[in-house]
N, C-alpha and C positions, 0 to 999 in steps of 0.2 A: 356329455358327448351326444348329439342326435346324430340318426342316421340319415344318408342320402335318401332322397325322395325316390332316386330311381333304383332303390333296392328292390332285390325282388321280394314281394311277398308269398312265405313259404304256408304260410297257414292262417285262414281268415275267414272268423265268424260275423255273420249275418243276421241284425233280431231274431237274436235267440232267446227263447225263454226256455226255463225247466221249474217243474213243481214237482215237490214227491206229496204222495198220501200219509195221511198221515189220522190213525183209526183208519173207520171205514167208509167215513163219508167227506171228512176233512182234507182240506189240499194243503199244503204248506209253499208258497212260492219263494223259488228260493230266485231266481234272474226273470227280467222279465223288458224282453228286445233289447237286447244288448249286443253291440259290435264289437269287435275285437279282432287284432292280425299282430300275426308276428313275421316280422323281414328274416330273410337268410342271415345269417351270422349274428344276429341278435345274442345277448347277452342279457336276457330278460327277467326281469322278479317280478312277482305278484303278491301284493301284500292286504294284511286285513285282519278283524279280527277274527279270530275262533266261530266259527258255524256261519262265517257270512258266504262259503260255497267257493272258496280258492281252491280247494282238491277237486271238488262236484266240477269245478270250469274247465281244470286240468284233465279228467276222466272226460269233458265233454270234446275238448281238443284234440286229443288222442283216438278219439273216437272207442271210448271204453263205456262211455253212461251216455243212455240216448237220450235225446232235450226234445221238447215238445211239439216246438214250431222254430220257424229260422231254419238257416243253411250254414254248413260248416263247408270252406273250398278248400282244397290242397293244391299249390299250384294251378289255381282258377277252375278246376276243375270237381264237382259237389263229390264231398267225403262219402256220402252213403253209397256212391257207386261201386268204390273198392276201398270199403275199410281193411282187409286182409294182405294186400298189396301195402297200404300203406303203412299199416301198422310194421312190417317190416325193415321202415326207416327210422323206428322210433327207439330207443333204448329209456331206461326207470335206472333212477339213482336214490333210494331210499334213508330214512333217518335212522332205522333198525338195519340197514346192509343187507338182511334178507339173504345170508349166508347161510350154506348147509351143513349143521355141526360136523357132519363125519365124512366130508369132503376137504381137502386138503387146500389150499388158498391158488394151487395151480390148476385143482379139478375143480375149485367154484369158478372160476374164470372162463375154464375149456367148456362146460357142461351145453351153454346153447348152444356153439361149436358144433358139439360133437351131436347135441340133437339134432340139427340139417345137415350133419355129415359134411361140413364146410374141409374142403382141401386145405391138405397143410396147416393146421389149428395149429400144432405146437410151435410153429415156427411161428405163427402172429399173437400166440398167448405167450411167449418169451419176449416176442420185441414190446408188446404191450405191456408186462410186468416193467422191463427196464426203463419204457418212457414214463410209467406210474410211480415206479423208486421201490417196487416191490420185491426185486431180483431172490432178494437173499430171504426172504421168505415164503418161496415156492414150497415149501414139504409140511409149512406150517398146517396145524388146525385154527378155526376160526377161536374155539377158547386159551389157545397160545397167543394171540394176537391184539394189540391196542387198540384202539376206538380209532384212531386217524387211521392204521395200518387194516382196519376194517374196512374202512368208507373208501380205502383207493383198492382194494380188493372189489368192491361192489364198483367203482368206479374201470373198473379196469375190465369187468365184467360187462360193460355197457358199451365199451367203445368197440370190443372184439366182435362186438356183430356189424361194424362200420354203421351206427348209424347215421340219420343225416341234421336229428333234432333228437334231444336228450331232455328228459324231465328229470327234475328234483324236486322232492319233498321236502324241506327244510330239513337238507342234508347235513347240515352241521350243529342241528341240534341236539345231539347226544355229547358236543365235543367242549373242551376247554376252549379259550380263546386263543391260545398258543398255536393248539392243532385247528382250529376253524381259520384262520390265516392261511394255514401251509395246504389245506384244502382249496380253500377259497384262489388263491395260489394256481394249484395244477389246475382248477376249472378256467382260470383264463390263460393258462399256458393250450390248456384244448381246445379253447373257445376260438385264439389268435392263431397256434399252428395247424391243428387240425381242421380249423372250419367248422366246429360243430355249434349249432344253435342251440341255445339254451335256455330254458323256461324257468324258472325257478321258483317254488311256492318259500317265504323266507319272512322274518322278523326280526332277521340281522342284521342291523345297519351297516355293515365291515360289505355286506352283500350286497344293501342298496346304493352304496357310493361306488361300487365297479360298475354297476349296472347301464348302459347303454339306456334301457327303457323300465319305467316302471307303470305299470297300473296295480291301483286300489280296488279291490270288492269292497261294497259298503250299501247296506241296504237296498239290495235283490238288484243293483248298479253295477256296469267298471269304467272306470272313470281312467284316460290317462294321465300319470304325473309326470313332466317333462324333467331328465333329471341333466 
């Protein structure tokens, strides 16, 4: 499936390069002018192997790892002007869940919530558990809990701050192929009802065949694959 041309672009890099150090005199270049956009509603993977800089891309998109040269836009407009604004639209869907052991699967959910003081939390971390399939275990601990029943806790976690573009780390690599399905699943049940954009760093093919858009890292490059 490609998308329309006159989608809007929500997020888009401009020859960008990044090196880290590496000792004290040595550069290690890890991209070098590289473009890159993601449309509104995208359902996006990014694939590659191990150190070729898929996470480093994703910390640079977000605007968490700062890159050399090049411009990153948010709505056409340069990221560096209001990364703190923006980073407010973003939510993190991790491989680990990045759950709080001695928080309950209701209080890991509420917890941003309740740190910006957002009105009415319990009433959008309940309708959010029942759109995730988590209802019935709201009192749970994270070591009560399964690996699928994890990832839609961390998942249920990310959509309660509304945001407008969601990252994943190859979210479903701690899972069986059973539960990477039924994941895979509600990420495009959110992707289709909720509207949300999705990035996803992934070496799952169940992942690359929903995928709307793929690009490859490969040799300090990103290349897109039309899927």
């Amino acid at each position: 499936m490609k998308y329309l041309e006159s989608a809007l672009v929500l997020l888009e890099a401009k020859n960008i390069s990044k090196s880290f150090r590496v000792g004290f005199l040595k550069k290690k270049k890890v991209f070098e002018n590289i473009d890159f956009h993601v449309n509104q509603g995208d359902f996006l993977s990014i694939i590659g192997k191990s150190g070729e800089g898929k996470t480093t891309l994703v910390k640079i998109l977000a605007g968490i790892t700062h890159w050399d040269k090049g411009t990153v836009y948010y709505k056409g407009k340069k990221l560096g002007l209001f990364k703190n604004s923006f980073r407010k639209n973003l939510s993190f869907v991790f491989q680990d869940y990045k759950l709080i052991p001695n928080l309950t699967v209701l209080e890991n959910i509420a917890l941003p919530m309740r740190i910006k003081n957002t009105p009415q939390w319990k009433k959008k971390v309940r309708e959010t558990m029942e759109f995730v399939g988590i209802s019935h275990i709201s009192g749970s601990y994270p070591y009560q809990i399964s690996g699928g029943e994890s990832q839609r806790t961390s998942i249920a976690r990310a959509l309660c701050v509304e945001p407008e573009i969601i990252f994943a780390d190859e979210p479903t690599g701690n899972l069986d192929q059973e539960t990477e399905e039924e994941i895979l699943k509600l990420f495009k049940k959110v992707n289709q009802e909720m509207k949300k954009t999705f990035i996803i760093v992934t070496h799952e093919p169940s992942m690359l065949q929903h995928s709307n858009r793929i690009y490859k890292v490969e040799g300090g490059k990103v290349f897109e694959i039309h899927s």
